[in-house]
C-alpha positions as CSV (number, residue, x, y, z in Angstrom):
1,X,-135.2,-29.8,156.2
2,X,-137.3,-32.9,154.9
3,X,-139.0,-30.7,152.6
4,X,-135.9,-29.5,151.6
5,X,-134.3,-32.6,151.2
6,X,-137.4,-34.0,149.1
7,X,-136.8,-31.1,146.3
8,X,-133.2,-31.7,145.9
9,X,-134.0,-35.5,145.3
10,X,-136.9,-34.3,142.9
11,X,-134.8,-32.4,141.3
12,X,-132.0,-35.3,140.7
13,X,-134.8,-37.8,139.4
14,X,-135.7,-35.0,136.9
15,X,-132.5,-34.5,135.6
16,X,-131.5,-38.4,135.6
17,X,-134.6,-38.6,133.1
18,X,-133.7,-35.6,131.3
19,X,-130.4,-36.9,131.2
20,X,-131.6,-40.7,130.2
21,X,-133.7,-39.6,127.3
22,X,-130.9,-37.2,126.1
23,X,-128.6,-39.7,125.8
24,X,-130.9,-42.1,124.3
25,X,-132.0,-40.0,121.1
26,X,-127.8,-40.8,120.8
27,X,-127.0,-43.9,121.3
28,X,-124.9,-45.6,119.5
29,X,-125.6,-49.7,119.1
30,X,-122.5,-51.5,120.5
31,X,-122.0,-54.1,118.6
32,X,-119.1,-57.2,119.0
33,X,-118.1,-59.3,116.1
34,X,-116.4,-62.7,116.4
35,X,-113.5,-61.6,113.7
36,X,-112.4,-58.6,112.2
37,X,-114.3,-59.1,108.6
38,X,-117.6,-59.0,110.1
39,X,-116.6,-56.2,112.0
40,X,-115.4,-54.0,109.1
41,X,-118.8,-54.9,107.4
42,X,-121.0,-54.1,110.9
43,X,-119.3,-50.6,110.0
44,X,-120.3,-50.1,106.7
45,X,-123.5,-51.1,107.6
46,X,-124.3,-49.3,110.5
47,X,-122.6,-46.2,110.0
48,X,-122.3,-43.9,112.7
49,X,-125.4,-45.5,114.5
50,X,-123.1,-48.5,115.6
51,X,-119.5,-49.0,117.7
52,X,-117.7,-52.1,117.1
53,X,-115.6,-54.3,118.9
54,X,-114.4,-57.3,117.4
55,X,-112.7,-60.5,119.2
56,X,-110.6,-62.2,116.9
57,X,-107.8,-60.2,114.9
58,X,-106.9,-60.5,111.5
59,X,-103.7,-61.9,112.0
60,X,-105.5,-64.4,114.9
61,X,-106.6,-68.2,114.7
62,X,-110.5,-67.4,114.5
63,X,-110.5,-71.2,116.3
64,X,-108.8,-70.4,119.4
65,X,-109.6,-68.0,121.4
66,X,-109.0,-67.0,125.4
67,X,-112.7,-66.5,127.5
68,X,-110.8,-63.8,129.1
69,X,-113.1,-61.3,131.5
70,X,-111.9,-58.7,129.9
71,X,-113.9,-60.0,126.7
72,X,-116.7,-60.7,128.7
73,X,-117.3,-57.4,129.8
74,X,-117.1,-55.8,126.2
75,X,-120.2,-58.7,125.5
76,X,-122.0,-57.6,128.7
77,X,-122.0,-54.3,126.8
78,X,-123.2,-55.3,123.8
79,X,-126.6,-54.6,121.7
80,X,-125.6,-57.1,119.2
81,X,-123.3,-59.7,118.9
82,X,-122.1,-61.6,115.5
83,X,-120.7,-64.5,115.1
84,X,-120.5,-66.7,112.1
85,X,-123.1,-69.0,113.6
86,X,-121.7,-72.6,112.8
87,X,-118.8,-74.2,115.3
88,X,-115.8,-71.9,114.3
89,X,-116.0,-70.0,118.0
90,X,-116.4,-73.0,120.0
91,X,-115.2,-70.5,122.5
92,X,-118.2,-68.4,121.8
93,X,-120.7,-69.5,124.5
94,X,-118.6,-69.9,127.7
95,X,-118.1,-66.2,126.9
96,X,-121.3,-65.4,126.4
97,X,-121.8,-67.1,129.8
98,X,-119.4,-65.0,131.6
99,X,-121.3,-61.8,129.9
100,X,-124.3,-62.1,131.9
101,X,-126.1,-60.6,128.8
102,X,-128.9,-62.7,127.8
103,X,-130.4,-60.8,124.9
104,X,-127.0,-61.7,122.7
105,X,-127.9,-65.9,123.4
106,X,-128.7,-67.5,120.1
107,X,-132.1,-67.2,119.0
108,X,-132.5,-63.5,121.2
109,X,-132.6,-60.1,120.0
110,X,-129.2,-59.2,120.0
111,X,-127.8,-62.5,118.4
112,X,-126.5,-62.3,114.4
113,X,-125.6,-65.6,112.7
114,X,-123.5,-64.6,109.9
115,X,-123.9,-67.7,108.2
116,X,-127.9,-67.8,107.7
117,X,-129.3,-68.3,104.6
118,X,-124.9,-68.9,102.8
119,X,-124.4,-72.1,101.0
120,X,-122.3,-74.0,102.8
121,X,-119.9,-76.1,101.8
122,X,-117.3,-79.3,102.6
123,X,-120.1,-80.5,104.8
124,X,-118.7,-83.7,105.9
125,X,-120.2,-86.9,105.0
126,X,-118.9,-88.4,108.7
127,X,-118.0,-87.0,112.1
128,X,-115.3,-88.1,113.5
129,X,-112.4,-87.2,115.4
130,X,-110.0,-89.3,113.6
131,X,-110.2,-86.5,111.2
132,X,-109.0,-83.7,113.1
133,X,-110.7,-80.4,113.7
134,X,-114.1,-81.5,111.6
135,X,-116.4,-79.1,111.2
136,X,-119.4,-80.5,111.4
137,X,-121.8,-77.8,109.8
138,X,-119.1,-77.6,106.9
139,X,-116.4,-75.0,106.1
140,X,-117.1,-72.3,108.6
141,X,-114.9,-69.5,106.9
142,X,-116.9,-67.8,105.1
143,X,-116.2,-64.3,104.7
144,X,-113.1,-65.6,102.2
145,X,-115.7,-65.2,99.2
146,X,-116.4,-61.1,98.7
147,X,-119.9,-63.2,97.3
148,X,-121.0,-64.2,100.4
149,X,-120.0,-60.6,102.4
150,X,-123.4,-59.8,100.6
151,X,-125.6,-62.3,102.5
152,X,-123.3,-61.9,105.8
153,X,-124.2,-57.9,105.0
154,X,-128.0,-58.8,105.2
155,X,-127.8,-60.7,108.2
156,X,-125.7,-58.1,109.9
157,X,-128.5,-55.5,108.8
158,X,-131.2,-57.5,109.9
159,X,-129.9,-57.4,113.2
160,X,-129.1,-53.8,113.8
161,X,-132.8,-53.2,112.4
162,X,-134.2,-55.6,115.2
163,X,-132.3,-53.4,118.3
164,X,-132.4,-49.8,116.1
165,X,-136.0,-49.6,114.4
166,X,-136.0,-46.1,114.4
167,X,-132.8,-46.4,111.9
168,X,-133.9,-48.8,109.9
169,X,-133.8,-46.8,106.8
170,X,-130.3,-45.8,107.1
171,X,-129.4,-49.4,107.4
172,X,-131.4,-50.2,104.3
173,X,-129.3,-47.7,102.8
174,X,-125.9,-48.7,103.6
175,X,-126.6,-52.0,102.8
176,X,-127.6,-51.7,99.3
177,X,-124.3,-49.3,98.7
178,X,-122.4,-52.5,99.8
179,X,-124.3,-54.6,97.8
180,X,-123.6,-52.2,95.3
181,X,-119.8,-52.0,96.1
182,X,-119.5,-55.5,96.1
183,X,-120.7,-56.6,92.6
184,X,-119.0,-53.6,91.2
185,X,-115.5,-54.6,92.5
186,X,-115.9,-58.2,91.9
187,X,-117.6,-58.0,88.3
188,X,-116.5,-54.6,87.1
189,X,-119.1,-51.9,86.7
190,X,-119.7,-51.9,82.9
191,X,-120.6,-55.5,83.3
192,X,-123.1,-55.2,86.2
193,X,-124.4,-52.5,84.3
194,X,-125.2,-54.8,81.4
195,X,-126.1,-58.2,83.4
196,X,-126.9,-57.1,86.9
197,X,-125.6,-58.4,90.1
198,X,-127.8,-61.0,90.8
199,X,-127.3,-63.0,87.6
200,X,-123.9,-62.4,87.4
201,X,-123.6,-63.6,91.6
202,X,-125.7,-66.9,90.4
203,X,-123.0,-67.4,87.3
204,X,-120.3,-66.8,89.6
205,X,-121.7,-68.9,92.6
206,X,-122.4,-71.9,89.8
207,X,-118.7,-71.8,88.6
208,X,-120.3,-71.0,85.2
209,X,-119.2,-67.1,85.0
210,X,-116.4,-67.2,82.5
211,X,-117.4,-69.9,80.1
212,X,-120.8,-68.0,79.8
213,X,-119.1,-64.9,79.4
214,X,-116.4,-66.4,76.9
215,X,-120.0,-67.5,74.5
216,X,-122.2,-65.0,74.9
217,X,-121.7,-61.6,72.9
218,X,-122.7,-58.1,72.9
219,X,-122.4,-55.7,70.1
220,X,-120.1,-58.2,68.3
221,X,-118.0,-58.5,71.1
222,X,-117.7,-61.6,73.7
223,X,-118.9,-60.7,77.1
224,X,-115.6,-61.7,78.7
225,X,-113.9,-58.7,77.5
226,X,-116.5,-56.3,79.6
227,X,-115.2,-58.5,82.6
228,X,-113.6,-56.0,85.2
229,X,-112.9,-56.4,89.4
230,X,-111.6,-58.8,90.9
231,X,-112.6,-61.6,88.9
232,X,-110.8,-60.1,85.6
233,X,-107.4,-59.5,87.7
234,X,-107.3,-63.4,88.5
235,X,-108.2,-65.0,85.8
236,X,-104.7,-66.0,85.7
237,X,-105.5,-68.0,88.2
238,X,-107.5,-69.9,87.1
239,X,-106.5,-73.8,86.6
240,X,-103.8,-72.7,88.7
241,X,-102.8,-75.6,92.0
242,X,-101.3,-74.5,95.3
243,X,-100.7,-76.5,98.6
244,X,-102.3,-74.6,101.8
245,X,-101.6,-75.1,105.2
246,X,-105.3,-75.3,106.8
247,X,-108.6,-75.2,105.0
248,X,-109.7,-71.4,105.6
249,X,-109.8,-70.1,101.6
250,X,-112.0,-72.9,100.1
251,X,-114.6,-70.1,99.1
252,X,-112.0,-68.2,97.9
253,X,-110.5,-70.7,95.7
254,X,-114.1,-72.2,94.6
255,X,-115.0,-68.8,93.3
256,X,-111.9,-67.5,91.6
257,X,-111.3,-71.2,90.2
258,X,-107.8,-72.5,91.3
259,X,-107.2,-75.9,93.0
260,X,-106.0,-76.5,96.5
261,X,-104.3,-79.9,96.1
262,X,-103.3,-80.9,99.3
263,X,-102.4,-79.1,102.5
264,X,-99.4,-79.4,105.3
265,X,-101.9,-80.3,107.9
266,X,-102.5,-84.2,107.3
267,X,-105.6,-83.4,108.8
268,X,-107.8,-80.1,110.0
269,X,-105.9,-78.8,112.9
270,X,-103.4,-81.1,113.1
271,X,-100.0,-80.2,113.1
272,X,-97.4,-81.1,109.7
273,X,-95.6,-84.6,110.7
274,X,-92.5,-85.2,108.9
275,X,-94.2,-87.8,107.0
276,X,-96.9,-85.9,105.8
277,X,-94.8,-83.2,104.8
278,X,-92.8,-85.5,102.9
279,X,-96.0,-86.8,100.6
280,X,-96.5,-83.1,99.9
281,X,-93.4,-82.6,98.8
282,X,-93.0,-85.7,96.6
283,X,-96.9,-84.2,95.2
284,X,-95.4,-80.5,94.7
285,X,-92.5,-81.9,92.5
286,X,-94.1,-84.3,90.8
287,X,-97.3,-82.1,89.6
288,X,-94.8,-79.1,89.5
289,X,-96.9,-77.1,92.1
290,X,-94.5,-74.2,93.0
291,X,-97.1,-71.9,95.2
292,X,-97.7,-72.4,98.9
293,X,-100.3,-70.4,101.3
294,X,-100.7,-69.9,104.6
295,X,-102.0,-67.9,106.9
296,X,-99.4,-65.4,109.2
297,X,-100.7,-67.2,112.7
298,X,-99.2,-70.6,111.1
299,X,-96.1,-72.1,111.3
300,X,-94.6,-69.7,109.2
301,X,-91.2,-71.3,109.6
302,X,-91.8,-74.5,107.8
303,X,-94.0,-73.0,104.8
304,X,-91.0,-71.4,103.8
305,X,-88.7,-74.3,104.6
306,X,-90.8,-76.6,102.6
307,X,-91.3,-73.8,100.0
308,X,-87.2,-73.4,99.6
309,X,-87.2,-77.3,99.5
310,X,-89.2,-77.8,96.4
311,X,-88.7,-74.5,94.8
312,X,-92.3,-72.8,95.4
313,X,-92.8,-69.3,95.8
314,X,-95.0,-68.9,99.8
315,X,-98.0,-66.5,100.1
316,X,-98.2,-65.2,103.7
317,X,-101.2,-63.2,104.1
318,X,-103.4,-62.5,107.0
319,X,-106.9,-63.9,106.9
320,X,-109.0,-60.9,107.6
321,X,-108.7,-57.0,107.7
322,X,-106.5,-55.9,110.0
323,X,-103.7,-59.0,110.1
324,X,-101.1,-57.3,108.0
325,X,-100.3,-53.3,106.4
326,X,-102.8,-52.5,103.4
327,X,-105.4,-55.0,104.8
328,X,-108.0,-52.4,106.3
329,X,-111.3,-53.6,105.5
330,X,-113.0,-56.5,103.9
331,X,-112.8,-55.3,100.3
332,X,-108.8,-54.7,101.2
333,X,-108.2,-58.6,102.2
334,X,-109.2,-59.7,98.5
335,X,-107.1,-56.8,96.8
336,X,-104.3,-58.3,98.7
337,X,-105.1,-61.9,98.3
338,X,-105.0,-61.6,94.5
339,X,-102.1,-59.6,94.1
340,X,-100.4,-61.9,96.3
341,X,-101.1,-64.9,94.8
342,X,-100.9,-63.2,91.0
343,X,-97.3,-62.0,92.4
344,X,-96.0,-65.6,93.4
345,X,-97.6,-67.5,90.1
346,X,-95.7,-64.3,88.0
347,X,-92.3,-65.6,89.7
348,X,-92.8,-69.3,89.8
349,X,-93.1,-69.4,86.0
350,X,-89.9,-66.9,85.8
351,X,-88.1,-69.1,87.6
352,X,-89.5,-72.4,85.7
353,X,-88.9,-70.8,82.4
354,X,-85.3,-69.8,83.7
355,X,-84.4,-73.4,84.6
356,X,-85.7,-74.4,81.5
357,X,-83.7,-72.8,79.1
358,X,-80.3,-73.5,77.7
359,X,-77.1,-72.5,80.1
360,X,-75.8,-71.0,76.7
361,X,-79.1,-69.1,76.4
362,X,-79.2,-68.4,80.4
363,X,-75.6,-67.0,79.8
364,X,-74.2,-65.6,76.8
């Protein structure tokens, strides 16, 4: 019986390592992002070598967030974990506590700061809390600029090579077609055909990308008119003012050259007063700023209110992939963001020209 006994249990242990090494040749990486853009570039880079999770929706405030167990267990899972790396997800380490998973603590093997090596910016001078929700590292949003998706790209690949050696290649791979993907859509192929991504990511970066363009020739022809992605559909943009409600598109706006000139929080994180709101008004009327933005987790109800008030066209958009219809993936979020904005400029100077003109010539 003890003999008997011994087999069966010899015969379990061999098929737990059978079964063990089987299911390690296909493993996938689990992988958990702090917000949806990271996730939908953890996909392109890892393929089908990687599942992801991510914590904050598109359509969520990336600054508050639940430590719900339910979230802790998907980080207890995790291989890798990426978050921007900065003090966006204060709520990031008492979840990372309730994991239990020590290989995803900064500095460990699993841990991806999505930030490393970006340039930051609106790095505040002082810290204070008279100022609202400061951040003191600087602007923390950073996947608003499709620029810096190529450095978050290379610290997410970076990481899945560190747990997943063995597909390092395939990483390499992916990452270079995003690389790829992004300079095309941003720049237009023809031109990063003729300049190459990096210089034309350095012009860009250095706000010097169209005046260059606009002086420099090729085959008797200025360099501007080669211009294609997204920086050729907004250059109507550009020396264009809108009032935001928070300060989450500062990349966005710094790359594609319009001017955020206030915002309805009097402060970072601090709800609109009426007296604030007021001063923003008087500002949008007397500079004749007729665009708003804000995200769709905001107080949606008094964009528009104050948008009706001063005659300004609102922009609701979600701020990552996933917050709103059409808004899949990161490359999606700037399609939309461009249109969007292109579509409320397009009206606001209808309407201005329409108040403008004569009654006689409004109706004949």
């Amino acid at each position: 019986m003890r003999k008997t006994i011994l087999v069966v249990l010899g015969i379990i242990a061999m098929a737990l390592v059978w079964t063990k090494g089987a299911s390690a040749g296909e493993h996938k990486l689990n992988v958990v992002t702090a917000n949806s853009a990271y996730a939908s570039i953890a996909e392109a880079i890892g393929g089908d070598k990687v599942t992801v999770v991510n914590i904050v929706a598109g359509n969520q405030d990336p600054h508050i967030v639940r430590p719900k167990p339910s979230l802790a267990v998907e980080l207890r899972r995790a291989d890798v974990y990426v978050t921007t790396g900065m003090d966006l997800e204060m709520w990031s380490p008492a979840l990372v506590d309730m994991s239990g998973n020590p290989n995803i603590r900064s500095g460990q093997k699993g841990y991806v700061s999505a930030s490393a090596g970006l340039k930051i910016i609106e790095t505040p001078i002082t810290v204070s809390r008279a100022e609202g929700d400061v951040h003191i590292y600087g602007n923390p949003h950073i996947h608003t600029s499709p620029l810096n998706g190529k450095i978050i790209a290379e610290n997410i690949c970076v990481g899945l090579k560190r747990n997943a050696p063995e597909y390092s290649a395939f990483f390499e791979q992916n990452l270079a077609r995003f690389k790829n993907d992004i300079d095309r859509r941003t720049f237009g192929a023809k031109l990063v055909a003729l300049l190459g991504g990096k210089t034309l990511t350095d012009l860009a970066q250095s706000g010097r990308l169209v005046a260059f363009l606009e002086k420099k020739q090729y085959k008797g022809k200025a360099l501007i008119e080669s211009l294609g992605g997204w920086m050729k559909e907004a250059l109507p943009l550009r020396g264009r003012k809108i009032v935001a409600y928070h300060k989450n598109i500062s990349y966005f706006s710094q790359l594609f050259g319009f001017e955020i000139v206030d915002y309805l929080e009097p402060k970072p994180g601090i709800p609109p007063t009426p007296g604030h709101i007021a001063a923003v008004m008087a500002k949008m009327r007397a500079q004749k700023i007729r665009v708003m933005w804000a995200e769709n987790y905001f107080d949606v109800a008094t964009v528009r209110r104050v948008a009706d008030k001063v005659g300004a066209i609102p922009v609701i958009v979600a701020l990552a992939p996933g917050g709103q219809p059409g808004m899949r993936t990161f490359f999606d979020q700037f399609d939309v963001w461009i249109r969007e904005l292109n579509r409320a400029f397009s009206d606001a100077d209808q309407r201005a020209g329409a108040a403008a003109k004569p009654a006689s010539a409004q109706h004949p």
